[in-house]
C-alpha angles and dihedrals in degrees: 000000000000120000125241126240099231082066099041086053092052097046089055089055089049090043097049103026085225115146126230095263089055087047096052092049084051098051094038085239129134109260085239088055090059090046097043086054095036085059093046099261102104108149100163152152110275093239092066092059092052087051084053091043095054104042081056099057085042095054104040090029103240118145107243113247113256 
């Protein structure tokens, strides 16, 4: 099963130790859109979830779908 977002997200935060604020710098994402998704609210462009998407695979080394 696929992975949220929402968990991938958080598993980047415990893996990096990075707070929400670096996240969001990293993402080029505003610091209340991690949160928002962190907290499972996460309505957001798409283009913020493949950002999500690829710093995960980046992070954990895992190739992107296609």
């Amino acid at each position: 099963m696929d992975k949220t977002h929402q968990v991938k997200l958080a598993e980047l935060k415990a893996h990096t130790g990075m707070s929400e604020v670096a996240l969001s710098r990293h993402l080029q994402i505003s610091q209340p859109t991690v949160n928002r998704i962190l907290n499972g609210q996460g309505d957001c462009k798409g283009s913020t979830l493949v950002a999500i998407d690829r710093m995960h695979a980046e992070v954990f080394g895992r190739p992107l779908a296609a």
